[in-house]
N, C-alpha and C positions, 0 to 999 in steps of 0.2 A: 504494500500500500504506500503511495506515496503522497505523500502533504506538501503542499506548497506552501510558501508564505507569502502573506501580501505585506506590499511594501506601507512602512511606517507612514499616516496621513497625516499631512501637513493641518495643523492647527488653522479652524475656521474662524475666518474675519466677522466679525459682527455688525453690520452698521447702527453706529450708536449716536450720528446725529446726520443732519439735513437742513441745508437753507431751504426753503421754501419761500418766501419773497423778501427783498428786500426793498425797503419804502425808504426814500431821500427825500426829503423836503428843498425846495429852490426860489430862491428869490436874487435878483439882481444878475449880473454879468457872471456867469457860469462859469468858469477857467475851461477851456474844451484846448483836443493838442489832439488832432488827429495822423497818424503816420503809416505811410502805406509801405509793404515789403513784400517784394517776388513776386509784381504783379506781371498777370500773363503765365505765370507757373506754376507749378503743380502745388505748391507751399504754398499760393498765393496768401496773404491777409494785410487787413489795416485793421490797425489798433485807432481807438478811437478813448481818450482821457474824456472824460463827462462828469466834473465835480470830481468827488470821491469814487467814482468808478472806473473802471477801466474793462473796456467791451472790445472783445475781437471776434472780428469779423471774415468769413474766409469763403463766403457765397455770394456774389454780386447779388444775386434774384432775391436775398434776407438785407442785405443793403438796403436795394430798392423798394422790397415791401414795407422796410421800417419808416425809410423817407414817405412813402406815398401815403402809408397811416398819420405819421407824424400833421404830414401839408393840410391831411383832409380835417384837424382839428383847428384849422386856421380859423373858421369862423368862431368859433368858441374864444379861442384864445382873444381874438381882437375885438367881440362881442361881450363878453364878462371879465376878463382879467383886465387890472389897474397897469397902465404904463412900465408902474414902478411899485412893488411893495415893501415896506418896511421888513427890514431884516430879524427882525427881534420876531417876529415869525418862527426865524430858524431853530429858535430857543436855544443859544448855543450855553455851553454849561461851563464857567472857567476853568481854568488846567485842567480839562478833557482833550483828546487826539479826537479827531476824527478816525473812522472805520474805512479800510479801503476796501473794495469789492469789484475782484475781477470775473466776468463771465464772458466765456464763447456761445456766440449764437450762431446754430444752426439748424439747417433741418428748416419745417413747419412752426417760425417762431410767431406766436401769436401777437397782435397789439390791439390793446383795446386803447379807447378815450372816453372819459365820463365827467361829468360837472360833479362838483360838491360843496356843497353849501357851508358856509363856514359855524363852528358852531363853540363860542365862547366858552363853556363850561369845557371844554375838555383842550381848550387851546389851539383849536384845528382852525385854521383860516381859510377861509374860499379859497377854491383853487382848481385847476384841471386836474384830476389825475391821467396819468398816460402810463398802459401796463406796456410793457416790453418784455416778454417774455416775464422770468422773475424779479423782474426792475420793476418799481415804482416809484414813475416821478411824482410828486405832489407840485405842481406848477403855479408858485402864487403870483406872478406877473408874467407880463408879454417879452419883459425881457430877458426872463431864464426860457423861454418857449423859443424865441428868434436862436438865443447863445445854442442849442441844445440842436435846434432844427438845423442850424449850420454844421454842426458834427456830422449828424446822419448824410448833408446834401456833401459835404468833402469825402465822407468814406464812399458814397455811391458813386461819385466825379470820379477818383483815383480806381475804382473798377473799371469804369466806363472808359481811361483813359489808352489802356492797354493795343 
């Protein structure tokens, strides 16, 4: 009779946590630094800095769907958002870092746009929200909306330019 033995199993991974979304609040002049690399080639991607994020991007056609969602909340944005909103929105909290947050989008990334109505008791200011996949802007003025909407229109450019 003969026995084999199986070989020793490698100790199983657990997953033991998950972003599931993550929500940026934005007011005023966005810092955005978009950078394209190998485009035309099989590594193709542009990095695109958006605030505290950093998004890459390696699909012209999720480029272009992000830009076309982004433009189609145009009326909203210049219809209910203020020019300019006061930063104190942001709630920013002394000797706190901010949280950086990188994600690749690809595939079927979804975007939605929604109004919300601002509501004091919990500190939430009017504002667009705009989902990007697991991004969430909260957009309290037109001009974190323009800052943001130039990201998305240079990372689709630098595909397009190939």
């Amino acid at each position: 009779m003969t026995t084999t033995q199986q070989p020793p199993t490698a100790p199983q991974t657990v997953l033991a946590s998950t972003v599931l979304t993550v929500v940026m609040r934005v007011a005023g002049p966005v810092p955005i630094e978009v950078r394209p690399y190998a485009i035309g080639e099989p590594e193709q991607q542009v990095s695109a800095r958006i605030g505290d994020a950093v998004v890459y991007l390696t699909e012209p056609a999720v480029a272009a769907r992000i830009r076309q969602q982004w433009d189609a909340a145009q009326y909203l944005a210049a219809t209910r958002l203020p020019h300019r909103a006061s930063q104190t929105w942001l709630a920013p909290s002394p000797d706190t870092y901010p949280v950086g947050v990188a994600l690749r989008l690809t595939g079927a990334v979804e975007v939605a746009t929604q109004w919300i109505s601002g509501h004091p008791d919990t500190r939430t200011p009017p504002h667009l929200r705009v989902r990007v996949d697991r991004l969430i802007w909260q957009l309290c003025d037109q001009q974190s909306w323009l800052r943001i909407g130039h990201a998305w229109f240079d990372a689709q450019r630098y595909f397009n330019a190939r």
